[in-house]
C-alpha positions as CSV (number, residue, x, y, z in Angstrom):
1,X,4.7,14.7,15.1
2,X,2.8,13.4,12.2
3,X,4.7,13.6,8.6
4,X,2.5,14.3,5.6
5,X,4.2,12.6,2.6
6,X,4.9,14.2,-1.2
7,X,4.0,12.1,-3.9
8,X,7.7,11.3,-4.4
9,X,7.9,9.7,-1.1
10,X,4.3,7.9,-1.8
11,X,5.2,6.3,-4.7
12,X,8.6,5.3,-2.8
13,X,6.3,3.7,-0.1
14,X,4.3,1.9,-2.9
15,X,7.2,0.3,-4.2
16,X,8.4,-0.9,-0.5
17,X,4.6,-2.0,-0.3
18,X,4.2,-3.7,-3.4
19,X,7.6,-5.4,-2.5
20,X,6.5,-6.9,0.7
21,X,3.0,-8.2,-1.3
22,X,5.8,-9.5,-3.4
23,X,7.3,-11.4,-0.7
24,X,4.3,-12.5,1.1
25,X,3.1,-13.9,-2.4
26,X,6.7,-16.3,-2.8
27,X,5.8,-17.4,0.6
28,X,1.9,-18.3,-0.2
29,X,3.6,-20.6,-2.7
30,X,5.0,-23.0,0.1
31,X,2.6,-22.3,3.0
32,X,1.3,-25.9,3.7
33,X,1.4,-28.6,6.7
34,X,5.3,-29.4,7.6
35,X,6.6,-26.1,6.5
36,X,8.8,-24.1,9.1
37,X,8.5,-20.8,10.3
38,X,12.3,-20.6,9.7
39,X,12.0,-21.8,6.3
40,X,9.3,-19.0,5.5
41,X,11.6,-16.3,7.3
42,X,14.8,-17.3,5.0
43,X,13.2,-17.7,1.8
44,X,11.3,-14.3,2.7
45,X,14.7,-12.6,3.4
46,X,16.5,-13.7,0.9
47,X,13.6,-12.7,-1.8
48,X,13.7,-9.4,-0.3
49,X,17.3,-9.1,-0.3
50,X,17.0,-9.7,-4.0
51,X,15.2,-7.1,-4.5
52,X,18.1,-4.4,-3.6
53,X,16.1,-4.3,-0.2
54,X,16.1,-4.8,3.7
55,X,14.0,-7.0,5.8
56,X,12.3,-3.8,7.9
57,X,11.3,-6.1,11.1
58,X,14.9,-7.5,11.5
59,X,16.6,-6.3,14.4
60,X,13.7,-3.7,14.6
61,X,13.8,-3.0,18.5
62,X,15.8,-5.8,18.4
63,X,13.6,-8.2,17.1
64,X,15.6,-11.4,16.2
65,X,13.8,-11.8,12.5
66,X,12.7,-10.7,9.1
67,X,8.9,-12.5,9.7
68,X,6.5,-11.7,12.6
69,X,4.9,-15.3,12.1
70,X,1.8,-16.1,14.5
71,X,-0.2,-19.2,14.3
72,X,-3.5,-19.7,15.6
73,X,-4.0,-18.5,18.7
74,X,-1.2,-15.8,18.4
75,X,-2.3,-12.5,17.6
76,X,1.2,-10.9,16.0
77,X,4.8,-10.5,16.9
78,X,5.1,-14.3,17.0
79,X,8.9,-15.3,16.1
80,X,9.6,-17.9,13.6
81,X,10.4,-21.6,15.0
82,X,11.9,-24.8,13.3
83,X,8.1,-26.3,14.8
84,X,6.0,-27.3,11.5
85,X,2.4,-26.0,10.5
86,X,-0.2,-28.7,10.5
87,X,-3.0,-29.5,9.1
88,X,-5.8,-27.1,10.4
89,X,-3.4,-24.3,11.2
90,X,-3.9,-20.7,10.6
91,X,-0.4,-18.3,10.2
92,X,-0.2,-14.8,10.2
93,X,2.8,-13.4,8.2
94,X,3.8,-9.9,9.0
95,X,6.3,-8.6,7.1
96,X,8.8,-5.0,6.6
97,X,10.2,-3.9,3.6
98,X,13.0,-1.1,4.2
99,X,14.0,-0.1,0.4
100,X,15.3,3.4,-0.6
101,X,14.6,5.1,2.6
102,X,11.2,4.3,3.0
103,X,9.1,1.3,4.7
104,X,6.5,-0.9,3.5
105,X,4.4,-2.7,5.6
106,X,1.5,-5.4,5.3
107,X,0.2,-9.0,6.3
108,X,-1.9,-11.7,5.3
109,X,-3.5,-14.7,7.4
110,X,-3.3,-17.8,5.4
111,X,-5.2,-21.1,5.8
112,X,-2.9,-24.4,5.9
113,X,-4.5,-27.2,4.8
114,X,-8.3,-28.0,5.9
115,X,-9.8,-25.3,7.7
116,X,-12.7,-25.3,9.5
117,X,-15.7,-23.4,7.8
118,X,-16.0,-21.1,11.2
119,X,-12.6,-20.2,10.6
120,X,-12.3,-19.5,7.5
121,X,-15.2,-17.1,8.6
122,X,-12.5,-15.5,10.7
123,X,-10.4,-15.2,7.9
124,X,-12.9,-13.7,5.9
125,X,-14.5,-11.3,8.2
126,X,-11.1,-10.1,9.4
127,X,-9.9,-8.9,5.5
128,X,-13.4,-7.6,5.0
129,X,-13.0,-5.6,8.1
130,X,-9.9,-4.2,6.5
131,X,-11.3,-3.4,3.6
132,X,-14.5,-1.6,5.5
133,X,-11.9,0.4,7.8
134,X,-9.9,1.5,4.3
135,X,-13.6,3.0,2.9
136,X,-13.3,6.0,5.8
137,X,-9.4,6.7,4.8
138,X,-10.9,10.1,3.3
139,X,-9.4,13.4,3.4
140,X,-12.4,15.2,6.4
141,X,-12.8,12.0,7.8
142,X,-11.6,11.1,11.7
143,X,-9.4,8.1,12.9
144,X,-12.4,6.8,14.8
145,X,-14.5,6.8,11.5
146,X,-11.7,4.1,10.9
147,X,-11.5,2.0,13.6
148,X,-15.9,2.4,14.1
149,X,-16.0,1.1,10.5
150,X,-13.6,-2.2,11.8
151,X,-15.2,-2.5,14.9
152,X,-19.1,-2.9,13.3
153,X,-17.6,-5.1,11.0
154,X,-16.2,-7.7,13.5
155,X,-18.6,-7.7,15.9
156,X,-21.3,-7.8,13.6
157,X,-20.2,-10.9,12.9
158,X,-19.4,-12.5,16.2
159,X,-15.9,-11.8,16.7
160,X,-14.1,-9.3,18.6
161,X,-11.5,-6.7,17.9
162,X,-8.2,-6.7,20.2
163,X,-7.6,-3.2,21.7
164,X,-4.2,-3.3,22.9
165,X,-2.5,-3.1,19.4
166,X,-3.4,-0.3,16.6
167,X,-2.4,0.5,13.2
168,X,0.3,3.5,12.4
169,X,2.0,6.1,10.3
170,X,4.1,4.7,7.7
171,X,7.3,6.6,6.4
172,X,10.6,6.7,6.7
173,X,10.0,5.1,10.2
174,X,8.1,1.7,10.6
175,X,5.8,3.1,13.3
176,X,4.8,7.0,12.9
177,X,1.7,8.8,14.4
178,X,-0.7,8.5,14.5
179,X,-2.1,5.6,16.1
180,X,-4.8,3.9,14.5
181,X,-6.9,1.8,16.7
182,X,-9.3,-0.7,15.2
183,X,-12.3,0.6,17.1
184,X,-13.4,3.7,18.3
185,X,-16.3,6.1,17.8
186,X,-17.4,7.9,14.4
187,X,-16.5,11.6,14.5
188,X,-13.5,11.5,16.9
189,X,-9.5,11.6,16.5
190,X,-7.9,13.3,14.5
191,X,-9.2,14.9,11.4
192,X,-7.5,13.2,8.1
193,X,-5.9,15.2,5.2
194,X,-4.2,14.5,2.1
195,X,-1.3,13.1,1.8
196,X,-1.5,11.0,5.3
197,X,0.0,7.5,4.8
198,X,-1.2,4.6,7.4
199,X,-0.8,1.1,8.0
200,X,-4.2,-0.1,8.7
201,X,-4.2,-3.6,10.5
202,X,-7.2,-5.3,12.0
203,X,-6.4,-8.2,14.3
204,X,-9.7,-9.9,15.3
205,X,-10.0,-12.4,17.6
206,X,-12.7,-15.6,17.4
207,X,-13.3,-15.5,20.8
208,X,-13.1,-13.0,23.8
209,X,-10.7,-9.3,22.6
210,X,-8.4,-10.3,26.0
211,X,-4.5,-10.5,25.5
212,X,-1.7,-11.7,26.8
213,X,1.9,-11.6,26.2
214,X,4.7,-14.7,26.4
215,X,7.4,-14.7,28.2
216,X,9.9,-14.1,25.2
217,X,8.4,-10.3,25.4
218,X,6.5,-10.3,21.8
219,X,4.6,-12.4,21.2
220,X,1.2,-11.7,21.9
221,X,-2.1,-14.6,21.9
222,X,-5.5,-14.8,22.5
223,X,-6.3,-14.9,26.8
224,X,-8.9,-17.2,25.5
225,X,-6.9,-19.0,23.5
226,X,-9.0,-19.4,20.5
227,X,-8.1,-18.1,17.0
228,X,-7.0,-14.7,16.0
229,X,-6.5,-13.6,12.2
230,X,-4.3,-10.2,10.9
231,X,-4.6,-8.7,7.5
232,X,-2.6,-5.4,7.0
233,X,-2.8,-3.0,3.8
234,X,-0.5,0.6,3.6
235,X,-2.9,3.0,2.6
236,X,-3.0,6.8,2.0
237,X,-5.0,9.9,2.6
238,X,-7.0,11.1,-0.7
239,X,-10.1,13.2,-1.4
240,X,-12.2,10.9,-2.8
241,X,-11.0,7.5,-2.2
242,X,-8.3,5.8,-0.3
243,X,-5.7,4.5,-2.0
244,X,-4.0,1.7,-1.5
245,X,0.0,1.3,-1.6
246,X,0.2,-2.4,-1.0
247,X,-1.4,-5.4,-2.8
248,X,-2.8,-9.0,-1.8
249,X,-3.3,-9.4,-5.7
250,X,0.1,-11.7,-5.8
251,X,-0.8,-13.5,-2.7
252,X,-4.5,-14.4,-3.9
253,X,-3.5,-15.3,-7.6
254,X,-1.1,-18.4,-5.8
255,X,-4.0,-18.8,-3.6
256,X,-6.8,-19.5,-5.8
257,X,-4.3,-21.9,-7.9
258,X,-4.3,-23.8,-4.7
259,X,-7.9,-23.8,-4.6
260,X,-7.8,-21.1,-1.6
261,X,-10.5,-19.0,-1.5
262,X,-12.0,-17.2,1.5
């Protein structure tokens, strides 16, 4: 069943959303070689905690904590470790925000330390596919105008787009319909109207779109084993123009202090 949302329960989801920007923006602060997973995963649950909030990943299907943290060749669902980023590293931070009823729900891939030009590319690309995918978010429009909008993007540009993992509703449950793959064909799916809320979520890979999953049953990587990046904004249905529930505007300001730019 899909759930079309008021504007009371939007502007609830914004503030989850804008919470979880929030969060991911305290963690940008300390994202550098020798930092933790763990250490990113308590400081983002406390901060969150704070904030008369719940961590929405944590025991989500039983998942052990508040971060989804995957690093380089991990595509999403990676669980946080005590093993510590190094120099050249990419991390993916997903992260939930459960606050008065209603989830927010966005991620951010963040260079540590000296990055290779060609993966920064990745980095770039990826967000820009986000961005592209966001433009089609109009009330008429289908979910493959969407995902088509992704998919040119990425592979435009060399890289490929996984297929096993989509995008989703957003509401009072992390993961509503519909589904929102990240490629697809222009003019097919389902036929968007005001008032729709999705999670949009590129994950592009550097090299081949193959997956696999480890053996701890969620965390999924690259077949290849080369890069992958994940940028993630909560969005919702409008007539003209998307709008946009979460933020990265937190996350880049500490970014471009740190002479992070992508």
């Amino acid at each position: 069943m899909i759930f079309y949302k008021t504007e009371e329960e939007i502007n609830l989801i914004k503030e989850s959303s804008l919470l979880v920007g929030a969060t991911l923006a305290e963690l940008a602060k300390i994202i550098e070689p020798g930092v933790t997973g763990l250490n990113l995963d308590r400081l983002a649950e406390e901060f969150i905690m704070d904030n008369s909030a719940f961590p929405g990943f944590k025991g989500y299907n039983k998942f052990p904590n508040s971060l989804c943290i995957s690093i380089n060749d991990q595509v999403v669902h990676g669980i946080p470790n005590s093993k510590p980023l190094n120099d050249g590293d990419i991390i993916s931070v997903d992260c939930g925000v459960l606050k008065n009823g209603f989830y927010g729900d966005s991620a951010y891939t963040f260079p540590v330390g000296n990055v290779s030009d060609s993966v920064l590319k990745l980095l770039k690309i990826t967000k820009e596919s986000l961005y592209k995918g966001i433009e089609k978010v109009l009330v008429g429009n289908r979910i493959g105008d969407i995902g088509n909008a992704i998919q040119e993007c990425a592979e435009n540009n060399g890289f490929s787009v996984v297929r096993e993992l989509v995008g989703h509703g957003l509401g009072k449950n992390l993961h509503e319909s519909p589904e929102v793959p990240n490629y697809g064909r222009k003019g097919s799916g389902l036929v968007l109207k005001e008032g729709l809320v999705l999670a949009i979520e590129p994950m592009i890979n550097f090299g081949k779109k193959e997956v696999v999953q480890d053996s701890d049953g969620w965390t999924i990587r690259t077949a290849d084993k080369k890069f992958s990046a994940h940028f993630e904004h909560d969005v919702v249905v409008r007539k003209d123009k998307a709008e946009i529930l979460s933020s990265f505007y937190l996350i880049e300001e500490v970014l471009i202090k740190k002479n992070i730019i992508f």
